[in-house]
TIRO-2110 file (N, C-alpha, C; in Angstrom, 1 decimal):
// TIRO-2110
18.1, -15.7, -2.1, N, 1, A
19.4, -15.1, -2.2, CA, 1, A
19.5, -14.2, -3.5, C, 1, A
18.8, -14.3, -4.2, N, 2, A
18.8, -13.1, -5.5, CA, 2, A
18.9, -13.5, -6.7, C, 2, A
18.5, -15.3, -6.6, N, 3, A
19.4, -16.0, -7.8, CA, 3, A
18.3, -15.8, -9.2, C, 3, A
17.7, -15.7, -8.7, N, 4, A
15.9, -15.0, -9.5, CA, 4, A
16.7, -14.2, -10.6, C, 4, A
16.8, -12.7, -10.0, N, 5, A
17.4, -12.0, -10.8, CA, 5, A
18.8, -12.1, -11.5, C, 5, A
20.0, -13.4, -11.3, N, 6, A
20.9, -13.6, -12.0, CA, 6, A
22.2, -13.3, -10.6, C, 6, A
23.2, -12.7, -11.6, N, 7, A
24.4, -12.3, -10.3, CA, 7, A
24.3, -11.0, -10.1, C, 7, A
24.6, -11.2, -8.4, N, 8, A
23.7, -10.5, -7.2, CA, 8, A
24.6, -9.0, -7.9, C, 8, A
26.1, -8.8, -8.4, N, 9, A
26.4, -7.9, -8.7, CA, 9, A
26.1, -7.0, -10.3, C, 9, A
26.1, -8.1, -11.0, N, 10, A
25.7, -7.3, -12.2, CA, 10, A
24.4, -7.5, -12.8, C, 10, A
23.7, -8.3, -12.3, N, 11, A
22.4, -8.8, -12.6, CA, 11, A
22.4, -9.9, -14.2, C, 11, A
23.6, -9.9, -14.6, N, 12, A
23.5, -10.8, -15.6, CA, 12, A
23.2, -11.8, -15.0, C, 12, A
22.6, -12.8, -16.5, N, 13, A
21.8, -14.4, -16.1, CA, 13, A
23.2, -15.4, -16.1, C, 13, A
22.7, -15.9, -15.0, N, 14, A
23.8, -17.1, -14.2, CA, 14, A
23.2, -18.8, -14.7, C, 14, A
24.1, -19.6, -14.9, N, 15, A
23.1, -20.8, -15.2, CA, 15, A
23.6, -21.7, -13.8, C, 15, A
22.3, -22.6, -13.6, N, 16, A
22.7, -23.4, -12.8, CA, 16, A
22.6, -25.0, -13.4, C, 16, A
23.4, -25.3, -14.7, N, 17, A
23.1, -26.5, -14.9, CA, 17, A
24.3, -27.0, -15.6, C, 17, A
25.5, -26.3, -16.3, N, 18, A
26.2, -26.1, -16.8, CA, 18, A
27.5, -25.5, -15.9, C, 18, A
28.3, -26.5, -15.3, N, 19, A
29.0, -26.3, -14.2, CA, 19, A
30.4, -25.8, -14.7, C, 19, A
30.4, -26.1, -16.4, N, 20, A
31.8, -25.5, -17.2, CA, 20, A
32.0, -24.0, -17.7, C, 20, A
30.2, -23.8, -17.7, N, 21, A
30.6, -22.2, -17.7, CA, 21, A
31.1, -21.6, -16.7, C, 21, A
31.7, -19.8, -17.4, N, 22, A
32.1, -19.1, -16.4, CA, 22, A
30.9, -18.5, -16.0, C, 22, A
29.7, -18.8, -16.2, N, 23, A
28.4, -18.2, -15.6, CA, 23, A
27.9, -18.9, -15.0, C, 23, A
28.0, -19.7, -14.4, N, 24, A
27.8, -21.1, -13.6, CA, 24, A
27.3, -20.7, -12.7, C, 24, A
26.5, -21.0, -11.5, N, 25, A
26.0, -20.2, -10.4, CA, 25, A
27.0, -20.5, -9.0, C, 25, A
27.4, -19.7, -8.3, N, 26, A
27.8, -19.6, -7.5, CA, 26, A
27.3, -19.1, -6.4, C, 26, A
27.5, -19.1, -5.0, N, 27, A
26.9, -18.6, -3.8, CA, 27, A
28.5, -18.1, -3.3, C, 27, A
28.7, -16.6, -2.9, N, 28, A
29.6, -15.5, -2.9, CA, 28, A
29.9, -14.9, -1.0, C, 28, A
30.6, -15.1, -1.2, N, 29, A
30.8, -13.6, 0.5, CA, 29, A
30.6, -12.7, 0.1, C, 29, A
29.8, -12.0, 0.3, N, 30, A
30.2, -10.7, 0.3, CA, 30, A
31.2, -9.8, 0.7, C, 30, A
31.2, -10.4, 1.9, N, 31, A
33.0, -9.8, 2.3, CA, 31, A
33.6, -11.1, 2.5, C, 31, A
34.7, -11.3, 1.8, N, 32, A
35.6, -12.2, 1.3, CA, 32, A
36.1, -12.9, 2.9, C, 32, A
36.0, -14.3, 3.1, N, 33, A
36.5, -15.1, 4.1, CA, 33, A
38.2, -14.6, 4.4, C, 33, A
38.9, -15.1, 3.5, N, 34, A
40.3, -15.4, 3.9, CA, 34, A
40.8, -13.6, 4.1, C, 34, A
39.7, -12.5, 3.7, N, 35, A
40.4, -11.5, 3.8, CA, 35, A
40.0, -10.8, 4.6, C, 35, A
38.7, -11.0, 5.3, N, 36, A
38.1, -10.1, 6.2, CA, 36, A
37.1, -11.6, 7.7, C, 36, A
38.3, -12.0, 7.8, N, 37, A
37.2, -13.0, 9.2, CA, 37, A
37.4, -13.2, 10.6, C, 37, A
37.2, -11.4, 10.7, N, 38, A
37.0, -11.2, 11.9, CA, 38, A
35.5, -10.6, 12.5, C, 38, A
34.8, -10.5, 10.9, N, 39, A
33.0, -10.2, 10.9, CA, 39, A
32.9, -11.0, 11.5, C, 39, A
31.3, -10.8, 12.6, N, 40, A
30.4, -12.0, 13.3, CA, 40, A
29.6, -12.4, 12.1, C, 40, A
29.6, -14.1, 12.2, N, 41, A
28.9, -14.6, 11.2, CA, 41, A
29.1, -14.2, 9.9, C, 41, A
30.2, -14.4, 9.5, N, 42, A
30.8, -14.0, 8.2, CA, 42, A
30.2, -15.4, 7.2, C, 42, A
30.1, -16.4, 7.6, N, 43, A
29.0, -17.7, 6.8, CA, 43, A
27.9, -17.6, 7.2, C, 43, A
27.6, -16.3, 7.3, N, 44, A
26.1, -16.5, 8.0, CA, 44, A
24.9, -15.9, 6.1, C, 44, A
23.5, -16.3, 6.4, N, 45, A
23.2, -15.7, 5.2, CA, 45, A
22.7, -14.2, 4.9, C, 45, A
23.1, -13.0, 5.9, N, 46, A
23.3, -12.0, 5.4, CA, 46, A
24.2, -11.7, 4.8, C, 46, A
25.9, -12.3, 5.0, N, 47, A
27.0, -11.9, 4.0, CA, 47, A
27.0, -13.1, 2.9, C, 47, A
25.7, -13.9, 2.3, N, 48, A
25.7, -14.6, 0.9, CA, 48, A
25.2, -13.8, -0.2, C, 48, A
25.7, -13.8, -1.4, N, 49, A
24.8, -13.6, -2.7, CA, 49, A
25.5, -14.2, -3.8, C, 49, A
24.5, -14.3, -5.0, N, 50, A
24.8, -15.3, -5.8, CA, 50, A
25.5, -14.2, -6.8, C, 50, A
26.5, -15.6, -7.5, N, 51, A
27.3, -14.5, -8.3, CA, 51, A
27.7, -16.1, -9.2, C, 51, A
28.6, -15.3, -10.3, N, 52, A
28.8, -16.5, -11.3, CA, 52, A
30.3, -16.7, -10.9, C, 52, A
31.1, -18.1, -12.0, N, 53, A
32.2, -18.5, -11.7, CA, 53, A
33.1, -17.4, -11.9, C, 53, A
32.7, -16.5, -13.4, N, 54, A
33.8, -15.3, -13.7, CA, 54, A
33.6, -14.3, -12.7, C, 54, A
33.1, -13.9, -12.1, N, 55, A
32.6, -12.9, -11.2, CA, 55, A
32.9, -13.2, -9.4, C, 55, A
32.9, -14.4, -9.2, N, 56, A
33.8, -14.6, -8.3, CA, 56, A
35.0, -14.9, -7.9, C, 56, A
35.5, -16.2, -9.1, N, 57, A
36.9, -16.1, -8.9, CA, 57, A
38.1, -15.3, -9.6, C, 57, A
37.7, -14.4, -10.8, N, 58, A
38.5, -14.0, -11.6, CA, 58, A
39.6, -13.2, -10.9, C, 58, A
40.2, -12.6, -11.0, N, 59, A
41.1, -11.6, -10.6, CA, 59, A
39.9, -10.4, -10.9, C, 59, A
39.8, -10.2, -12.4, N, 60, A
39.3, -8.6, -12.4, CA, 60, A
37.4, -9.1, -11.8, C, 60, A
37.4, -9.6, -11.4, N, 61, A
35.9, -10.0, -10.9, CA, 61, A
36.1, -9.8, -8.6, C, 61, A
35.3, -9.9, -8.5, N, 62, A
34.8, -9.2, -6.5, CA, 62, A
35.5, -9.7, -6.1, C, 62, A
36.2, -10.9, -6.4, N, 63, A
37.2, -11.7, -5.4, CA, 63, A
38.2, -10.3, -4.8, C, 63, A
38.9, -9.7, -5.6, N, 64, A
40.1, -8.7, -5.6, CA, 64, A
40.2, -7.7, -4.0, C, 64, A
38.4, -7.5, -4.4, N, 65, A
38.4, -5.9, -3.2, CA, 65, A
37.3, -6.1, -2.8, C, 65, A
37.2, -5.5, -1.5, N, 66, A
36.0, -4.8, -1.1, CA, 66, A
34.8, -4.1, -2.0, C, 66, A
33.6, -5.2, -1.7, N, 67, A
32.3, -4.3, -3.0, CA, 67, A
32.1, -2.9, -2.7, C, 67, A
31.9, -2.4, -3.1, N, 68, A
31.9, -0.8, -3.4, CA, 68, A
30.6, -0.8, -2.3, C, 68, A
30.4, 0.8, -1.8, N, 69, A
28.7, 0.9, -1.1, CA, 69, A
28.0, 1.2, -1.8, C, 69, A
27.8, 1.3, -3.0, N, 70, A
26.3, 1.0, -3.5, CA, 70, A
25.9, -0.4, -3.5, C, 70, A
26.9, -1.4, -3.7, N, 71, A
26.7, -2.8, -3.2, CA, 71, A
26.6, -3.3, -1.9, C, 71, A
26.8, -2.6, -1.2, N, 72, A
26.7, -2.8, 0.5, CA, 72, A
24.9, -2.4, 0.7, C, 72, A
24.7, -1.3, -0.1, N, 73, A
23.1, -1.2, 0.1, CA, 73, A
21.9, -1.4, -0.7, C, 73, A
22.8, -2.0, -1.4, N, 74, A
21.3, -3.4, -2.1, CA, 74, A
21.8, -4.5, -0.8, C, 74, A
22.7, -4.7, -0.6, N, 75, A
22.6, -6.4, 0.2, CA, 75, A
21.8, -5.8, 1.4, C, 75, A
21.5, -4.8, 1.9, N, 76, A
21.2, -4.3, 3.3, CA, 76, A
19.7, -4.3, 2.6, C, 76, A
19.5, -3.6, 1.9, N, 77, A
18.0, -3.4, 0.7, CA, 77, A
17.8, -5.0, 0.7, C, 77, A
18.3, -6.1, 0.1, N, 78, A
17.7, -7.0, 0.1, CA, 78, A
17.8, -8.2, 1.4, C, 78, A
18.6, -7.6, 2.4, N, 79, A
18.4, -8.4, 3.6, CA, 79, A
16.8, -8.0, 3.9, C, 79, A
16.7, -6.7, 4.2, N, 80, A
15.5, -6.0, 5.1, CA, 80, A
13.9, -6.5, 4.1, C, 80, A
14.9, -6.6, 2.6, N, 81, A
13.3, -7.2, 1.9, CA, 81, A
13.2, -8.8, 2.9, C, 81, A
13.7, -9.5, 3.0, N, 82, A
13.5, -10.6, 4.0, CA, 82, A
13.2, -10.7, 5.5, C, 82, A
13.4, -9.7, 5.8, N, 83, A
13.2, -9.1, 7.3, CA, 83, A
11.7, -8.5, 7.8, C, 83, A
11.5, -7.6, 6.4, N, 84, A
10.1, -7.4, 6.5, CA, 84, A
8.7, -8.5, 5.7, C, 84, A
9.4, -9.6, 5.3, N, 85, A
8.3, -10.7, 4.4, CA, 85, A
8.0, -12.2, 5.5, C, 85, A
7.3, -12.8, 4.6, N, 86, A
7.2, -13.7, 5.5, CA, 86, A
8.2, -15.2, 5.4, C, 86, A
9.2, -15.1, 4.4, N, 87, A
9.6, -15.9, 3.8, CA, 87, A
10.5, -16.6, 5.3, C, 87, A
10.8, -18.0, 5.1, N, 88, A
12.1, -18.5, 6.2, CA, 88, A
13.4, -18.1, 6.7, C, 88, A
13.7, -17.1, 5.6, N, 89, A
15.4, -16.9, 5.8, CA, 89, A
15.0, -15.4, 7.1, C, 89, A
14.0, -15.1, 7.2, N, 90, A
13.7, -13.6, 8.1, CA, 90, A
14.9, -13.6, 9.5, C, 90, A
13.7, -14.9, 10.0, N, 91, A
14.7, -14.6, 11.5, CA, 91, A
15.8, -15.0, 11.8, C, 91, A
16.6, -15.8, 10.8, N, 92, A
18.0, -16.5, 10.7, CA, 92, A
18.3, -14.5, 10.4, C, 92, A
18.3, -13.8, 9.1, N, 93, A
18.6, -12.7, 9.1, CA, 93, A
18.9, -11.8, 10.0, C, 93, A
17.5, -11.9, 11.1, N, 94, A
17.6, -11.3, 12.0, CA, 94, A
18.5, -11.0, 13.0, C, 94, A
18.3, -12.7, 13.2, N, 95, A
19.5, -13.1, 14.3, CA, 95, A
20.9, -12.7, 14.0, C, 95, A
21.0, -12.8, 12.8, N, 96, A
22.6, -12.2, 12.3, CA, 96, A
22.9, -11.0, 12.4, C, 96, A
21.6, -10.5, 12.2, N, 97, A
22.5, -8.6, 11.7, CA, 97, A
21.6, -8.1, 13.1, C, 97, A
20.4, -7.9, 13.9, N, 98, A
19.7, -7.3, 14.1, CA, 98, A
18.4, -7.2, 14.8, C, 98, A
17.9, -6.9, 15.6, N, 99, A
16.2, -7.2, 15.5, CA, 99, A
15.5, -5.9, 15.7, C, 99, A
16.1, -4.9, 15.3, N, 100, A
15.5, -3.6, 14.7, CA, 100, A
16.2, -3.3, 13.8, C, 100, A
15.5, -2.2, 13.1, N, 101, A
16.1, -1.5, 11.3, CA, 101, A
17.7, -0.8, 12.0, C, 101, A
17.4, 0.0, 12.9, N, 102, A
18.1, 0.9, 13.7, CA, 102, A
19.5, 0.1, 13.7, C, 102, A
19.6, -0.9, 14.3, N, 103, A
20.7, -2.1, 14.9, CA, 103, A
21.3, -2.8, 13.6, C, 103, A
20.3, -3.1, 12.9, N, 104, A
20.7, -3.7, 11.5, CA, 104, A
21.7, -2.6, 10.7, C, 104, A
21.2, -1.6, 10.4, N, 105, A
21.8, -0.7, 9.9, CA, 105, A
23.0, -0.4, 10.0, C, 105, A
23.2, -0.5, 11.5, N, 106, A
24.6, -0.5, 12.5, CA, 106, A
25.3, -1.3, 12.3, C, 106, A
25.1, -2.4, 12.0, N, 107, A
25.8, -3.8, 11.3, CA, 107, A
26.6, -4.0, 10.5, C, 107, A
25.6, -3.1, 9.6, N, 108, A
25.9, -3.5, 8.1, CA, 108, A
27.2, -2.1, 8.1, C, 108, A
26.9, -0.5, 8.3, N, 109, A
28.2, 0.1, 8.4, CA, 109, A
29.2, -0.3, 9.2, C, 109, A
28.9, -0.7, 10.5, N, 110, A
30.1, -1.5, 11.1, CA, 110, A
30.9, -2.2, 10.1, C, 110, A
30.3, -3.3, 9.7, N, 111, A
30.6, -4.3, 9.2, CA, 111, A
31.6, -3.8, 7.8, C, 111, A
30.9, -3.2, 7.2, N, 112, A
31.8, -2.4, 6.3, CA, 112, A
32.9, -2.0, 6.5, C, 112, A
32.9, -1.2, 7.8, N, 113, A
33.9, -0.2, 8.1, CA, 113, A
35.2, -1.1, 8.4, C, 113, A
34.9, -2.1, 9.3, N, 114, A
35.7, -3.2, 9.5, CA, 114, A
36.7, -4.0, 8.9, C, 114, A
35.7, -4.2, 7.3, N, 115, A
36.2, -5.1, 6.2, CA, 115, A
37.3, -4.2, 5.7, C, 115, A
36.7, -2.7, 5.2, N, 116, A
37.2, -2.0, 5.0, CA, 116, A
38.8, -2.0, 5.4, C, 116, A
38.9, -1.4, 6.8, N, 117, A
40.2, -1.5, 8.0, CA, 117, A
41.1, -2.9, 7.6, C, 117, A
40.4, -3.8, 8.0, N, 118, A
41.1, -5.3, 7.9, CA, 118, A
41.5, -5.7, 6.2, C, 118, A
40.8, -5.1, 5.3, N, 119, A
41.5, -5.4, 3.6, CA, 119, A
42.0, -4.5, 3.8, C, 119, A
42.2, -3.3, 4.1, N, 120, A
43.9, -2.6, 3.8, CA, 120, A
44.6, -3.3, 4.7, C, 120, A
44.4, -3.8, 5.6, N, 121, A
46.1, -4.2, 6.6, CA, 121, A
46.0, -5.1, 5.8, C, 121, A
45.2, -6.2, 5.4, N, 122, A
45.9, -7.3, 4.3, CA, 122, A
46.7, -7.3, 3.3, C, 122, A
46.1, -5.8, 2.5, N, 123, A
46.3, -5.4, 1.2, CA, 123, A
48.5, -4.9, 2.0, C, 123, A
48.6, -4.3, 2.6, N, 124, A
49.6, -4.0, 3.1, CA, 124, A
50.3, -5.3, 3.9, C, 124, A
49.8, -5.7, 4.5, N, 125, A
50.8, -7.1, 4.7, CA, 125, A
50.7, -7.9, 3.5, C, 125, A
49.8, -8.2, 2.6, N, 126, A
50.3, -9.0, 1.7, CA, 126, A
51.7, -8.6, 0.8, C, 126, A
51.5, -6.6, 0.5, N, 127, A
52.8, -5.9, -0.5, CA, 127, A
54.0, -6.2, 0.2, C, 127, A
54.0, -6.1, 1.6, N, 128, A
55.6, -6.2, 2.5, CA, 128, A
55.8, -7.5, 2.5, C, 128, A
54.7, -8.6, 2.3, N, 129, A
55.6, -10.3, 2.1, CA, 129, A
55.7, -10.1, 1.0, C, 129, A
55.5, -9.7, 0.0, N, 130, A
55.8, -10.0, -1.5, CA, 130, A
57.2, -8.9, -1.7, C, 130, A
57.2, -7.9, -0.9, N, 131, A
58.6, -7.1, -1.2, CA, 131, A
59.8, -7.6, -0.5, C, 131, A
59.4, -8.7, 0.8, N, 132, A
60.7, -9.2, 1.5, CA, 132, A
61.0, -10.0, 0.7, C, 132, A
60.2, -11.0, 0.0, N, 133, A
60.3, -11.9, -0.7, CA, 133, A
61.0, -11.2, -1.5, C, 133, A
60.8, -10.9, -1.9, N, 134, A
61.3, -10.1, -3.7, CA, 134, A
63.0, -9.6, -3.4, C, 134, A
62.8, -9.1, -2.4, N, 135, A
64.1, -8.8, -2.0, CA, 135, A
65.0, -9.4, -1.3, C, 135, A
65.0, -10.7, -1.1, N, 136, A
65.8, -12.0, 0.4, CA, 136, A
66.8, -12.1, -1.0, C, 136, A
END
């Protein structure tokens, strides 16, 4: 999952033994559960990476928004490094996103585009309950 190199987003070192830091190791959605779950296999392990406590739950840390696409294509870059190796997570990958580059590919911008679509209608139904509210 990437934990090698630290958090999957900034690459800083994550600890995993020290559960009071905010660098504590964590395992992430990439596209956020409660905001986007209408992805297939949204707990599946192409939408996992590891990330720390500040970096996942903070407000100014990925919880907030949608990861940017240059983070959409490292996670697609490091799915396909598993796709093309011989490690165990291959064909579980496979089965999630794909079983050509072509299909996978399609996936992953789908998948995007989707998250995309579905965090603005959130982002907008969450502003109109917070403005009826505000206003009853």
């Amino acid at each position: 999952m990437g934990i090698k190199k630290g958090v999957y987003y900034s690459y800083r070192p994550i600890l995993i033994n020290d559960n009071s830091s905010e660098e504590y190791a964590e395992v992430d959605h990439f596209y956020q559960i409660k905001k986007v779950k209408i992805l297939n296999n949204i707990d599946g392990v192409w939408n996992l990476a590891s990330a720390s406590s500040s970096c996942n739950r903070s407000c100014d840390g990925k919880m907030a928004r949608i990861p940017l696409l240059s983070l959409l294509k490292r996670l697609y870059k490091r799915n396909e490094y598993f796709n093309n190796s011989h490690l165990a997570l291959k064909e579980t990958i496979i089965q999630q996103t794909g079983y050509t580059e072509l299909i996978r590919k399609d996936f992953s911008l789908k998948s995007y585009n989707e998250a995309k679509r579905n965090f603005s209608f959130f982002l907008i139904t969450t502003i109109n309950k917070d403005y009826i509210l505000l206003f009853q």
